[in-house]
C-alpha positions as CSV (number, residue, x, y, z in Angstrom):
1,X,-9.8,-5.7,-4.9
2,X,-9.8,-3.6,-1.9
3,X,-6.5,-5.1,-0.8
4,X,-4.9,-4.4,-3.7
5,X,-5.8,-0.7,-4.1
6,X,-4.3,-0.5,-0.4
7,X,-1.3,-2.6,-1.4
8,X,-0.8,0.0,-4.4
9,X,-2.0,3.1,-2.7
10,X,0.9,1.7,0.7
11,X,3.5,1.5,-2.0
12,X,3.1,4.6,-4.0
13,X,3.7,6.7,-0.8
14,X,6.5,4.6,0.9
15,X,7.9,4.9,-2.7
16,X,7.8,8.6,-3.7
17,X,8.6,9.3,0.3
18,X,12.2,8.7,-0.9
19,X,11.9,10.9,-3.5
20,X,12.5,14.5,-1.8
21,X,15.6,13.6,-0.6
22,X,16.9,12.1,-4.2
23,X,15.7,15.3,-5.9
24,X,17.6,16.8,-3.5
25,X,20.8,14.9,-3.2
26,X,20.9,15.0,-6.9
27,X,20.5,19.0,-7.0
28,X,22.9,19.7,-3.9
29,X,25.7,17.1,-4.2
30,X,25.1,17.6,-0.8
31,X,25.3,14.2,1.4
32,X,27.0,14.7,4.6
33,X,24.0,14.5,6.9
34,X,22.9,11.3,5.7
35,X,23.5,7.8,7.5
36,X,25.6,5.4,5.1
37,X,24.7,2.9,7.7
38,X,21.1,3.7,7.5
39,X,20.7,4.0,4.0
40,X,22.5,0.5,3.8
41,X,20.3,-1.4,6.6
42,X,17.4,0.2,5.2
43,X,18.4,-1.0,0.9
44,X,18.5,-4.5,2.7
45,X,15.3,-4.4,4.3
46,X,13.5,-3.2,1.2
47,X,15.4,-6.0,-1.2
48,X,14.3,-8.6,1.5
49,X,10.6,-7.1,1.4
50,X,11.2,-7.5,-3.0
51,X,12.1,-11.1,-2.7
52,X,9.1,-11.6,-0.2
53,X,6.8,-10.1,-2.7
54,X,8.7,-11.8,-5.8
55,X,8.1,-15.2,-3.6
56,X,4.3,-13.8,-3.1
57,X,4.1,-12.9,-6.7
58,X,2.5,-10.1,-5.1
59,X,3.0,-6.8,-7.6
60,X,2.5,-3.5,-5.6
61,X,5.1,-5.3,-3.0
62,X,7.5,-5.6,-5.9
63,X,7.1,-2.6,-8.1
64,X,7.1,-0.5,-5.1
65,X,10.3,-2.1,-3.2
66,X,12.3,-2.5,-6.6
67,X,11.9,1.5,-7.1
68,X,12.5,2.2,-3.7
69,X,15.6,-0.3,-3.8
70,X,16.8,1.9,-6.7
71,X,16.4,5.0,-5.3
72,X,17.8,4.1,-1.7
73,X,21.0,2.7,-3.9
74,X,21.1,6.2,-6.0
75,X,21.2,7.9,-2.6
76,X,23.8,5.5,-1.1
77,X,26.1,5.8,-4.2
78,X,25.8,9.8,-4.0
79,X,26.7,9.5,0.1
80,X,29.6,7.4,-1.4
81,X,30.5,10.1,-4.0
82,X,30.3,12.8,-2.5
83,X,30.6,12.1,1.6
């Protein structure tokens, strides 16, 4: 139990860390400071760290990558949009 309410507690941070800066991007239109190259290295990792925990069947490593996968692709597509 104690791992999971670590697992969950890890994921709910990592997740709304992201946040912030999608707020922000969404508010601003303003994406010229951010790394294409980092936001795209990054939006692999975190879909290889969804199919870990999908293979794991391990929730707080899925429900927090897939929200951070959508948010990381929001921001990307924004950096896309609006350079």
């Amino acid at each position: 139990m104690k791992t999971l309410i670590i697992g969950i507690a890890a994921g709910i941070l990592t997740t709304i860390a992201f946040l912030p800066q999608l707020i922000r991007a969404i508010k601003t239109k303003h994406t010229k400071d951010l790394s294409l190259v980092t936001f795209s290295l990054f939006g692999v990792g975190v879909f290889l760290w969804l199919i870990y925990g999908i293979m794991l069947s391990e929730l707080p490593i899925i429900l927090a990558n897939a929200v951070t996968l959508v948010f990381v692709v929001l921001i990307a597509v924004m950096k896309i949009k609006h350079g």
